[in-house]
C-alpha positions in Angstrom: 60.5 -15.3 -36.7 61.1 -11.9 -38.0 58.3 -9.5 -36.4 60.2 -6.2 -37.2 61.3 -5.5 -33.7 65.2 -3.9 -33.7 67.5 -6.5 -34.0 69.3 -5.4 -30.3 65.9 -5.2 -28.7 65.1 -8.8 -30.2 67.7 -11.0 -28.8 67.6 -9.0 -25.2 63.9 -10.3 -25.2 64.5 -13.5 -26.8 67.5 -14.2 -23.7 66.2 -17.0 -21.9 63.1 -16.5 -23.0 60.2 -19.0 -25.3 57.7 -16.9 -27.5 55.2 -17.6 -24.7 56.8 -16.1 -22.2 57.4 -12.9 -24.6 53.9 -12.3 -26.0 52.6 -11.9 -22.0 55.2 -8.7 -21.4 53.6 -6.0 -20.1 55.1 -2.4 -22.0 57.0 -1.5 -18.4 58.5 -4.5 -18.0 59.9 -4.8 -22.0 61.0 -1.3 -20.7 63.2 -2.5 -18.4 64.3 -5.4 -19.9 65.2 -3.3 -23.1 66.0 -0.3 -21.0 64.2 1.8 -23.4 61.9 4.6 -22.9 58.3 4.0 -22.6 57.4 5.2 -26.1 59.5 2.8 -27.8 58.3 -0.4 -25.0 54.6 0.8 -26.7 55.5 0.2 -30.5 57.6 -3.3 -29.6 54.6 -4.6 -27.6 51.6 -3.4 -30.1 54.2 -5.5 -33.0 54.1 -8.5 -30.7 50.3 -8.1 -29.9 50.0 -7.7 -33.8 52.1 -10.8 -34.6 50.1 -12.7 -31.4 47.0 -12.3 -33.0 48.0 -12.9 -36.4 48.8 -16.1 -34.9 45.3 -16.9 -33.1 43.5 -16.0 -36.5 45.5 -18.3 -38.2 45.1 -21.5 -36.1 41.6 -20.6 -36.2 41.2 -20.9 -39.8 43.5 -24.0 -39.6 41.2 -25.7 -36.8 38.1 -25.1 -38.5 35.0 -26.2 -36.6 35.3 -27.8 -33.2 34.7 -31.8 -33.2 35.5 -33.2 -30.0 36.6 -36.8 -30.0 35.9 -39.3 -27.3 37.0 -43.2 -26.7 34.1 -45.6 -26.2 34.7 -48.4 -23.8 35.8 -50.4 -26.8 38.5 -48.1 -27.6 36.4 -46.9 -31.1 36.8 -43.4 -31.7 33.5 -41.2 -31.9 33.0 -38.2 -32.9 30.6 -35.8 -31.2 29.8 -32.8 -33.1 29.4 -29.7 -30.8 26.6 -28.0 -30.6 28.3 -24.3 -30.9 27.9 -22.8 -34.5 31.4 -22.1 -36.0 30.3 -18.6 -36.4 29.5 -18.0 -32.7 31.5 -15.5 -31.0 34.1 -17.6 -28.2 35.6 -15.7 -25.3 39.0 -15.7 -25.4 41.1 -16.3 -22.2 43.3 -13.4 -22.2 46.8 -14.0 -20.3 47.8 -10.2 -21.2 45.1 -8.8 -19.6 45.0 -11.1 -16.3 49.2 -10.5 -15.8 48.9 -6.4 -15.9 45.7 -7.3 -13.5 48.6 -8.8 -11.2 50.5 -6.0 -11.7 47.6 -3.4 -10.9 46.7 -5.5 -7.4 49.8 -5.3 -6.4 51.0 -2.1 -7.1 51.1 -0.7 -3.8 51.7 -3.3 -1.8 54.9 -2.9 0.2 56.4 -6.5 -0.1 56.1 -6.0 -3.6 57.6 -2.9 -4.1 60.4 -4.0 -2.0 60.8 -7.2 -4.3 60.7 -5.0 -7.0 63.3 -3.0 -6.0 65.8 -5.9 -5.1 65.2 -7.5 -8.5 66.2 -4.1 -10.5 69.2 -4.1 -7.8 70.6 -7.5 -8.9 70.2 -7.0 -12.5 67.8 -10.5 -13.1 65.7 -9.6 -16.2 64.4 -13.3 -15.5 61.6 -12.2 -13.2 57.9 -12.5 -14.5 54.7 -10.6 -12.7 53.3 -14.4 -11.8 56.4 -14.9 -9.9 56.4 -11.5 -8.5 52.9 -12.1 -7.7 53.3 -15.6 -6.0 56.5 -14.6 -4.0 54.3 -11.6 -2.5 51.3 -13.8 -1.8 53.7 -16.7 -0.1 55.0 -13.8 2.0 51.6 -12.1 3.1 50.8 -16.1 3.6 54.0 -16.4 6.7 52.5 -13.0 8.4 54.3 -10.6 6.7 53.0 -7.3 5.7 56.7 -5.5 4.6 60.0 -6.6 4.2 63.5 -5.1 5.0 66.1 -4.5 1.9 68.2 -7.1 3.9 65.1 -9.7 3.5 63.8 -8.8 0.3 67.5 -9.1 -1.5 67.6 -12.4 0.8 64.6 -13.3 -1.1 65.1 -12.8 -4.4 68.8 -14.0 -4.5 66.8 -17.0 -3.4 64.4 -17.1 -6.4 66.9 -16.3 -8.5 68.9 -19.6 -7.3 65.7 -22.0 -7.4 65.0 -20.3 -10.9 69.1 -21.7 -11.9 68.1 -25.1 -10.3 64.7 -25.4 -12.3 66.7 -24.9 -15.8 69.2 -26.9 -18.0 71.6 -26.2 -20.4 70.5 -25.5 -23.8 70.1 -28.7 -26.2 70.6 -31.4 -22.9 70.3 -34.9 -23.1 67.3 -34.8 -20.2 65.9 -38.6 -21.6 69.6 -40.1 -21.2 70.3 -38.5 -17.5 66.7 -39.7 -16.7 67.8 -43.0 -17.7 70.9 -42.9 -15.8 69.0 -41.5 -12.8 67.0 -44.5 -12.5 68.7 -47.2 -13.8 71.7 -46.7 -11.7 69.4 -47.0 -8.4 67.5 -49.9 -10.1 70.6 -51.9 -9.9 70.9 -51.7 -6.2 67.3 -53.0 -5.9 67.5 -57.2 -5.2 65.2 -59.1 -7.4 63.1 -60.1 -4.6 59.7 -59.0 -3.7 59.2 -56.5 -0.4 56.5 -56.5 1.4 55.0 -53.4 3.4 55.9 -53.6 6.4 52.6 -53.5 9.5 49.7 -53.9 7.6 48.6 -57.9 8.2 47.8 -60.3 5.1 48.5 -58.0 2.2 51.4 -58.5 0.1 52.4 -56.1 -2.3 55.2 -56.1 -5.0 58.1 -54.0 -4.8 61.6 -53.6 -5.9 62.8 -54.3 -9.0 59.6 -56.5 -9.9 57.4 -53.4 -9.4 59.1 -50.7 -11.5 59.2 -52.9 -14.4 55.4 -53.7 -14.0 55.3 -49.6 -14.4 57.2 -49.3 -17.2 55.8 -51.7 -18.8 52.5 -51.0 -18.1 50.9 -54.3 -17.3 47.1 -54.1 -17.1 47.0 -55.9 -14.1 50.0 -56.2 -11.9 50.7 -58.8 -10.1 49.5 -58.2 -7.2 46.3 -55.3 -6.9 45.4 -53.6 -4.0 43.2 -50.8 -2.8 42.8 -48.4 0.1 39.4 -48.0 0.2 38.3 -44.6 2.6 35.2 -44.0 4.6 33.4 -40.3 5.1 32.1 -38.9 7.8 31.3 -40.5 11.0 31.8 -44.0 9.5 35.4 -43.4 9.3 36.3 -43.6 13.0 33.6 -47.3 13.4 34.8 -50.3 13.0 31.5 -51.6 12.8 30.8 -49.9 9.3 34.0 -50.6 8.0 33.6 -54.5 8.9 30.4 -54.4 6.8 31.8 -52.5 4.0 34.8 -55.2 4.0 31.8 -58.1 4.3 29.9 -56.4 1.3 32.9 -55.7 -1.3 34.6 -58.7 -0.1 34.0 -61.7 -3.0 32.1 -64.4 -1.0 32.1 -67.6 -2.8 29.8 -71.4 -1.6 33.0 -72.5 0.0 33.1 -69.4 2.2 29.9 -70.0 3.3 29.3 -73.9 3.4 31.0 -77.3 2.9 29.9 -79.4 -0.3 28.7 -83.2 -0.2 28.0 -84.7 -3.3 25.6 -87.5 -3.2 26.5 -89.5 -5.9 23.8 -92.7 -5.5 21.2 -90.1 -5.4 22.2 -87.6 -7.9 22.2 -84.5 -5.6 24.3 -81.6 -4.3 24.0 -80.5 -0.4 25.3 -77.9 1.1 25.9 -77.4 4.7 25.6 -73.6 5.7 27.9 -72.3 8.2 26.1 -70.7 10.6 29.2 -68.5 12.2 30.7 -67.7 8.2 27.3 -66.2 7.9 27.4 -63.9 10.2 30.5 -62.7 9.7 29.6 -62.3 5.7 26.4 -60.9 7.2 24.2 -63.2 4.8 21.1 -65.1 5.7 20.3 -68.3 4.2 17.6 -66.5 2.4 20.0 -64.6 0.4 21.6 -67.5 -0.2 19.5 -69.8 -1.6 17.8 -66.9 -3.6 21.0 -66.5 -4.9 21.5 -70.2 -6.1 18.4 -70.1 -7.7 19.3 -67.0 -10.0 22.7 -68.3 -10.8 21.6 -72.1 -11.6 17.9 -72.0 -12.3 17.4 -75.0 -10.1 14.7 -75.6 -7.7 16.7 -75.0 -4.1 15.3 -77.5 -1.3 15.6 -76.2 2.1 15.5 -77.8 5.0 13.5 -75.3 7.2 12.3 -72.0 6.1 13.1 -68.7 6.3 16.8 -68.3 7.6 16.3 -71.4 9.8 17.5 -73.3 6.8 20.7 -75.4 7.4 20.9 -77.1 4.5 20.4 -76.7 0.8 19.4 -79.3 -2.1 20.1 -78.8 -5.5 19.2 -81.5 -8.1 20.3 -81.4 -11.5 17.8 -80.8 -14.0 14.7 -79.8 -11.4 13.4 -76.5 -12.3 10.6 -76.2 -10.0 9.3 -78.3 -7.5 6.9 -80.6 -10.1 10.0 -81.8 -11.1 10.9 -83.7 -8.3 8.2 -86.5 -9.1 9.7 -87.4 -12.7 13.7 -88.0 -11.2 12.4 -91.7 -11.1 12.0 -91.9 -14.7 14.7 -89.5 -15.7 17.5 -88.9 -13.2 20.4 -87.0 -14.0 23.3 -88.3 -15.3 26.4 -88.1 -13.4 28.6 -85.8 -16.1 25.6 -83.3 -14.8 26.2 -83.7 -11.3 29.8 -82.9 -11.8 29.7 -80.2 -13.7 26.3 -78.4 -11.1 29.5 -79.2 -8.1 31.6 -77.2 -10.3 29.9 -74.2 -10.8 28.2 -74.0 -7.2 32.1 -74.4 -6.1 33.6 -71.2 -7.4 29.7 -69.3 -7.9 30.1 -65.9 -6.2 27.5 -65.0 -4.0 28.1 -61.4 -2.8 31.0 -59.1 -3.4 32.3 -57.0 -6.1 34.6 -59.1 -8.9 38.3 -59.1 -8.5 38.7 -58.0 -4.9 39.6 -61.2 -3.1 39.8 -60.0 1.0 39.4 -56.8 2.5 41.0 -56.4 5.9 39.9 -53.4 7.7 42.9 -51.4 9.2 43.0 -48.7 11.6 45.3 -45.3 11.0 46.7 -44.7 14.5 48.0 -41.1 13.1 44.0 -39.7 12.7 42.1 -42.6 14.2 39.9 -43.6 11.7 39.1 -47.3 10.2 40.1 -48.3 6.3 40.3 -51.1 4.0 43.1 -52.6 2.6 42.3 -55.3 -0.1 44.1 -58.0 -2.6 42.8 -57.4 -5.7 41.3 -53.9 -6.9 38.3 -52.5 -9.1 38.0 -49.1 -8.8 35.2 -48.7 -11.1 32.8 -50.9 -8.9 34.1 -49.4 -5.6 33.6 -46.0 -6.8 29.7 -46.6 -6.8 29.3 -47.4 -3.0 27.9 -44.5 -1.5 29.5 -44.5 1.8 33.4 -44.7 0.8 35.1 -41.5 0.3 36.2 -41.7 -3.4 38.8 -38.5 -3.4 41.0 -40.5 -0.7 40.3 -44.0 -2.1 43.5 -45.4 -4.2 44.4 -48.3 -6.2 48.1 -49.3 -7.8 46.6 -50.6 -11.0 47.4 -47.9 -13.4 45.1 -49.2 -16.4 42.3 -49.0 -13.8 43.0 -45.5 -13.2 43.8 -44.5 -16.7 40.3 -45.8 -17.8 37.8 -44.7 -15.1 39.6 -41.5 -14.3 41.8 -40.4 -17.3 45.0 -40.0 -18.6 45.8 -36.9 -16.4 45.0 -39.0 -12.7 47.0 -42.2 -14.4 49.7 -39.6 -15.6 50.1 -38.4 -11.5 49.6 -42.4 -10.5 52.8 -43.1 -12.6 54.5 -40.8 -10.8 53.5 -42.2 -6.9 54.1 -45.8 -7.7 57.7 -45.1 -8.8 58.0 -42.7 -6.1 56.6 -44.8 -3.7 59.1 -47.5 -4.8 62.0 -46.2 -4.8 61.3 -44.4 -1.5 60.6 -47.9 0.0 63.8 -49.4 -1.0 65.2 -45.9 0.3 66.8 -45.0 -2.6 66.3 -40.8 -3.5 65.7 -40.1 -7.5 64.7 -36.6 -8.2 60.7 -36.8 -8.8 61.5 -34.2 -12.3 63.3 -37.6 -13.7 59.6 -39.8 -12.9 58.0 -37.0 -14.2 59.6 -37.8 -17.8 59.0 -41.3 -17.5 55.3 -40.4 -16.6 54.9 -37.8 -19.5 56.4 -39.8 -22.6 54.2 -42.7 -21.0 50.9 -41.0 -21.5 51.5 -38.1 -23.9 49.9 -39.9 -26.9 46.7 -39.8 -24.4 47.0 -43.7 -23.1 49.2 -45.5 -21.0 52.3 -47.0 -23.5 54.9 -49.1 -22.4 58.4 -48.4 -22.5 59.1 -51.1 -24.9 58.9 -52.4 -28.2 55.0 -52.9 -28.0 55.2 -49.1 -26.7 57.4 -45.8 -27.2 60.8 -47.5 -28.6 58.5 -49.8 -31.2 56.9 -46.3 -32.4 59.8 -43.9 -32.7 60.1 -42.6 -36.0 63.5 -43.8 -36.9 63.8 -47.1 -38.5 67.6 -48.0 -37.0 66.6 -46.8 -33.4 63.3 -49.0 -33.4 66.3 -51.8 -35.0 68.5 -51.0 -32.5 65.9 -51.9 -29.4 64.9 -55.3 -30.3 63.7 -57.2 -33.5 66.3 -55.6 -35.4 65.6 -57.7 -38.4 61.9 -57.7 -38.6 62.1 -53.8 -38.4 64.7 -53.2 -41.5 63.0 -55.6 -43.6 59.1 -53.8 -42.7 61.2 -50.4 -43.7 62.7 -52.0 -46.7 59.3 -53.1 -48.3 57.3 -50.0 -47.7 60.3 -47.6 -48.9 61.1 -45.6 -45.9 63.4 -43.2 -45.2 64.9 -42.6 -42.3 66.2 -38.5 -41.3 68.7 -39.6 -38.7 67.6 -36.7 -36.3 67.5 -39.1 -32.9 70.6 -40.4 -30.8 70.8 -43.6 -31.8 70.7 -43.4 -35.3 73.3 -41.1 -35.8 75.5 -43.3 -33.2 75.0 -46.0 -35.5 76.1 -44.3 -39.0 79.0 -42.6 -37.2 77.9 -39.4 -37.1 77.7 -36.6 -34.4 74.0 -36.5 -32.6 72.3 -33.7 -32.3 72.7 -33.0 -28.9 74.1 -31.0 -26.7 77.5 -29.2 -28.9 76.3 -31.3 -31.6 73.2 -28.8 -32.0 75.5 -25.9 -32.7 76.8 -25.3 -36.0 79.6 -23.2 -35.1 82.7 -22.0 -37.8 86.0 -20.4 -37.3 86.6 -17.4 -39.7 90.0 -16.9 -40.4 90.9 -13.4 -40.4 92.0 -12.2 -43.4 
């Protein structure tokens, strides 16, 4: 992009640097970057302000007016027109402004001046006020109000090296070392499922198994789980956390009672269990008001009120008239069998999918939680007494669709983390950060597979080259693509040199004459 700037002061500004990080230079610092006099720093930033706003202006007119798009829970997309005219008048967030702001609160602070003064010591043009600004502030944070020249060049030859560390070399293959990052620990894991270790009844996948249940993103693994928080004084009583485990807990009739079906006189009885009540805390009220609404049958007890031992249920008696006409027309024994069925598996309290919740106790801070098999996150969320920023589940999709693609994005991330950690193997987190980012850059969770990101690349040989090769060259033959060959494995495949790494460079020799 030719903005008219000198061509020596260009490429000293464009070392190292992306167009965003240019466009924020305060006039001093292009000063000293250029070493220039202030006069001249002036002209090259008003041509970069001049070519910044250009920009803005025309992305405006590209944009046109704001429509924001949103998912409905059946994955349609609607549109919601704002309500802000096109023609309103939008504050702009101004990044130029807010640096030099940095720049001004700082300007006589000690540390700062002593950083300042290292930096233009070494000779680093790679320093930025935000870093300048967050190196002084983690300093004031330790208790430090100045620094020596010893410390502050201690510092910054610091910065400077965690500034090396954080970079790569131009054009490099970050998506293939990921893959060999991972993969090569991968191979050490055993294809058995681990178990975490101290905490009673709940098994949950790791290893091998686990990762590929990430990767793939399976919308529900194979085996969910929550930690479900309390807050405030409920935390630290295991009372309240029993009941919270007795209410989310899914209690079925079997939990509750044992089933006889009287097959000479067509009827269903169940005998409550008086202790399994308690500990559900149910009545036999709730119950049987519950068996009512689920089967709209008339429910015969034997006693009233929560006295009641046992429960009746006749098939086809709606109300209690009914009783006096089974003589004419009983029911038939396909009815009686199918009434056992669904009072069998009929869930009586307890939100869907979360199987047992065993309450555990944290002997770090104190306080009581819930571990469970089987999660919904959605439903849990709603109870008023759980603390939902501390509450987690490992099902991804659950995340991704009641809190977003950024919180499933960060949940990609810990599971792997968390996996590899438990098998003890170390993978730098920047490598799980890729993994996470092409996973959910589209704005959903997508698999790493064919059904994913390597069935949607653009290239027809690499989508070949994964699996289905067949299918894929005859869809592209039929529809008359083309294919650029501007990915790795497509130019691997026609025996040319990718575009990677010193195959980005077109670089001649020129004889001399």
């Amino acid at each position: 992009m030719d903005l008219g700037i000198a061509e020596n002061f260009a490429h000293i500004l464009a070392d190292d640097r992306k167009w965003d990080d240019v466009k924020i230079l305060p006039a001093e610092n292009i000063a000293q970057i250029c070493e220039t006099d202030s006069e001249t720093a002036g002209q090259i930033k008003g041509i970069i302000d001049g070519a910044n706003q250009k920009n803005k202006l025309a992305n405006n007119e590209a944009i046109g007016p704001v429509t924001s798009v949103r998912l409905s829970r059946t994955g349609r997309k609607t549109r919601a027109r704002s309500r802000v005219k096109p023609t309103a008048d939008i504050d702009t967030y101004n990044a130029t402004a807010k640096l030099i702001g940095l720049e001004d609160e700082l300007s006589e602070d000690a540390v700062y001046k002593s950083l300042v003064t290292a930096v233009e010591e070494s000779g680093s043009r790679r320093f930025t006020n935000r870093i300048f600004h967050d190196l002084t502030t983690a300093i004031h944070a330790r208790g430090k109000k100045k620094l020596t020249k010893p410390q502050a060049k201690k510092v910054v030859q610091e910065a400077i090296f965690a500034l090396k560390r954080a970079s790569i070399d131009p054009y490099e293959a970050a998506g293939i070392i990921t893959a060999q990052s991972i993969g090569e620990p991968g191979t050490q894991m055993t294809m058995r499922t681990f178990h975490y270790a101290g905490v009673a009844t709940v098994n949950v996948t790791q290893g091998l198994p686990r990762i590929i249940e990430i990767v793939d993103a399976r919308k529900v693994p194979q085996t969910p789980t929550m930690t479900i928080r309390l807050q405030g004084d409920k935390k630290t009583s295991a009372e309240e956390a029993q009941k919270l485990a007795a209410a989310i807990e899914v209690t079925t009739t079997v939990n509750i009672a044992s089933l006889e079906t009287d097959v000479a006189q067509r009827r269903l009885v169940l005998k409550l269990n008086k202790s399994n009540l308690k500990q559900k805390n149910m009545t036999a009220s709730e119950v049987k008001d519950k068996l009512e609404q689920a089967t709209r049958l008339y429910v015969q007890a034997d006693k009233d009120g929560n006295k009641a031992s046992k429960l009746t249920l006749i098939p086809g008696v709606h109300s209690e008239e009914d009783l006096g006409d089974l003589a004419e027309n009983p029911p038939s024994y396909t009815m009686l069998l199918q009434l056992e069925e669904k009072i069998r598996d009929l869930r009586l309290k307890g939100i869907p999918n979360v199987e047992r919740a065993n309450v555990q106790l944290d002997d770090k801070t104190g306080e009581y939680y819930l571990s469970t098999i089987g999660s919904n996150l959605s439903r849990v969320s709603e109870i008023e007494t759980i603390d939902r920023s501390r509450t987690y589940t490992n099902n991804i999709i659950e995340i991704y669709e009641y809190l977003g693609i950024e919180a499933a994005r960060q949940a990609i991330v810990n599971e792997l983390q968390a996996t590899l950690d438990g098998a003890r193997l170390e993978v730098d987190v920047r490598h799980l950060l890729l993994v996470a980012d092409v996973m959910t850059s589209e704005g959903e969770v997508r698999a790493i597979g064919r059904h994913g990101v390597s069935g949607t690349k653009h290239s027809i040989l690499a989508r070949a080259a994964f699996e289905v090769t067949v299918n894929h060259l005859l869809k592209a033959g039929i529809i008359g693509e083309r294919d650029q060959l501007t990915g790795v494995a497509e130019n691997i495949i026609v025996g040319q040199p990718i575009s990677l790494g010193t195959g980005s460079v077109e670089l001649y020799y020129i004889p001399e004459e």
